[in-house]
C-alpha positions, 0 to 999 in steps of 0.5 A: 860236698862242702869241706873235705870230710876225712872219707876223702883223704888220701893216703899221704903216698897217694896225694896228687902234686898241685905243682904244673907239669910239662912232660910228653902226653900220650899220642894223638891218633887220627882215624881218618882214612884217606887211602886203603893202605893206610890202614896198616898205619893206623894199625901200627900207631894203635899198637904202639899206643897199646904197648908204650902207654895204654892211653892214647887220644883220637880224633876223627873219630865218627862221633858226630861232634854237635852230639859230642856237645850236646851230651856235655851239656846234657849232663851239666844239666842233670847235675845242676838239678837240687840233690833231692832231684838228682836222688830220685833216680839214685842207685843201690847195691839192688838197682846200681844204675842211676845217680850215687854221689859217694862212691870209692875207690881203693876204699877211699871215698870219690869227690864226684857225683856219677849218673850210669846207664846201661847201653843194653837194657835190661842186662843180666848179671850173675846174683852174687860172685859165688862161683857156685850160685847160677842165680841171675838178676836183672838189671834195668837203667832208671832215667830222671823225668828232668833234665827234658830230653836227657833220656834221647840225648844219652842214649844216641850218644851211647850208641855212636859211641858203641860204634867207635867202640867195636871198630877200636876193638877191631884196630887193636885185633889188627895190631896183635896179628889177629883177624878183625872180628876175632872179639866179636863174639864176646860182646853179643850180651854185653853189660856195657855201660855208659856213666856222666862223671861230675867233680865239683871245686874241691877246697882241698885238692892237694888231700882228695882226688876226683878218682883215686888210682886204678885200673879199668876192669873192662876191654876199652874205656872211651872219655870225653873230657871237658877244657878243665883237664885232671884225668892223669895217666902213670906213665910205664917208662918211669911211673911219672902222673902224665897229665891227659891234656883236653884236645878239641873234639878228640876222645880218650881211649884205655885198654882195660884189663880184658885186652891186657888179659886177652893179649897175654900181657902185650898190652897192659892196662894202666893205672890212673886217676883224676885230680880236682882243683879248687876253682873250676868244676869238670865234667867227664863222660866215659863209656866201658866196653864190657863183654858178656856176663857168661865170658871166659876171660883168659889169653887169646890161644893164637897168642900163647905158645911154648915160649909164651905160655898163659899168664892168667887163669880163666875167670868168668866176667860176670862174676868179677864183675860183681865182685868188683862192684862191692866196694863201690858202697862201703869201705871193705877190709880188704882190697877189691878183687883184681886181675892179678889174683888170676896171675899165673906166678 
């Protein structure tokens, strides 16, 4: 990526402070059970952790920690590849699974490199955000023939994540006073995906981030993070960057904008961002959680009444979705559709 191109820089407002910060982080959940009553602690923490952060990291997860290993080296291995490697499986408007190295972020361009993958595949997804168009298309994962088995390792790891994903959305339907199967029934056609995130050593940190701020669009975010550390959290109580501090076999957990849709503003999704530095690359491997294409997403009824009623309109997941996704290859005029155009004022 050499020097800092200017389709790197952020706004002035927007760049990161390089000085060292030591400020509360986001809470530590342990999952484990060793009694049938703790279940109602385990719920509790989570919903505190829903509603004062957003984020909160996990250990005990489920996640066998030697697969946990195996897909970070996995994908150092992909990204260590020559470019012209890497860009034989890269993605387009056309195909968006694969690996893309400039993609943006509130109009401003990334300092990463991604490789994404659907955990169902094919998926279908709505043909364009018209409301009006039913066309559908496919969409189908492309995998590079090297790294040697970085295909299986992806993919086994996508799937004990999922599992960790669907118990986390269980928890949390717990917490909002909801039966424990009450999302079930949104992710039968899910376009979940799972993405390797690269960040190379920036020459320039203080002017480029490795994700611009934003929000996640889905119901849950799930990250493993490297010892480099960079992902950083806006802290609700005063707006403060909260550093997201690498724990040892721990994973981080958002709420995305669905569960805050879904709750009726009781959980919020939060902004956040990623930070580079000039010496040490980072690796990050997310995984969203996305519903199916045809879901309505609005508040849950159970949660809406008389003295709280609906703060959102229905919108239909697909078609934000691929609204959304446009500005992931050019720089648009306008801001990228987000959950608050769906605000009831």
């Amino acid at each position: 990526m050499g020097e800092v191109d200017q389709a790197f820089i952020q706004s002035i407002e927007h760049r990161t402070n390089l000085d060292t910060i030591e400020i509360e982080g986001i809470p530590l959940i342990d999952l484990s059970l060793s009694h049938t009553t703790d279940i109602n602690v385990l719920v509790s923490k989570i919903g505190t952790a829903c509603k004062n952060w957003g984020f909160f990291q996990v250990i005990n997860h489920g996640v066998p920690l030697e697969l946990l290993e195996k897909i970070k080296v996995a994908a150092k291995a992909f990204f260590d590849q020559t470019m012209e490697e890497k860009r034989n499986v890269k993605r387009d408007e056309v195909n968006p699974m694969g690996y893309y190295e400039s993609e943006h972020t509130k109009n401003v361009r990334d300092w990463k490199e991604v490789f994404d993958f659907l955990i169902k595949d094919p998926s279908f997804l709505p043909a364009s955000p018209e409301l009006e168009d039913d066309e559908m298309r496919t969409l189908s994962n492309q995998w590079p023939e090297n790294p040697p088995q970085f295909r299986e390792v992806c993919q086994e790891y996508a799937r004990e994540v999922e599992k960790l994903g669907y118990k986390l959305l269980e928890l949390i339907s717990l917490s909002l006073g909801l039966p424990s199967n009450r999302f079930n029934g949104y992710f039968e056609d899910q376009l979940s995906r799972m993405r390797l995130n690269h960040y190379p050593p920036c020459p320039c940190p203080e002017l480029a981030l490795g994700v611009g701020r934003h929000k996640d669009a889905g119901a849950l975010t799930i990250v493993a993070q490297d010892d480099v550390g960079g992902l950083q959290v806006k802290r609700k109580s005063d707006g403060v960057w909260a550093p997201v501090k690498p724990t040892s076999n721990a994973l981080v957990i958002n709420v995305g904008d669905i569960i805050q849709v879904w709750s009726n503003e009781a959980y919020e999704s939060v902004e956040h961002r990623v930070v580079v530095n000039s010496e040490r690359e980072r690796f990050s491997i997310p995984i969203f959680i996305f519903p199916s294409h045809y879901v309505m997403v609005k508040p849950l009824e159970e949660l809406v009444n008389e003295g709280n009623p609906p703060k959102y309109k229905p919108y239909n997941f697909g078609k934000f979705n691929v609204a959304r996704n446009r500005s992931n290859y050019k720089k648009l005029e306008v801001q990228n559709i987000q959950i608050s155009d769906f605000k009831i004022i």
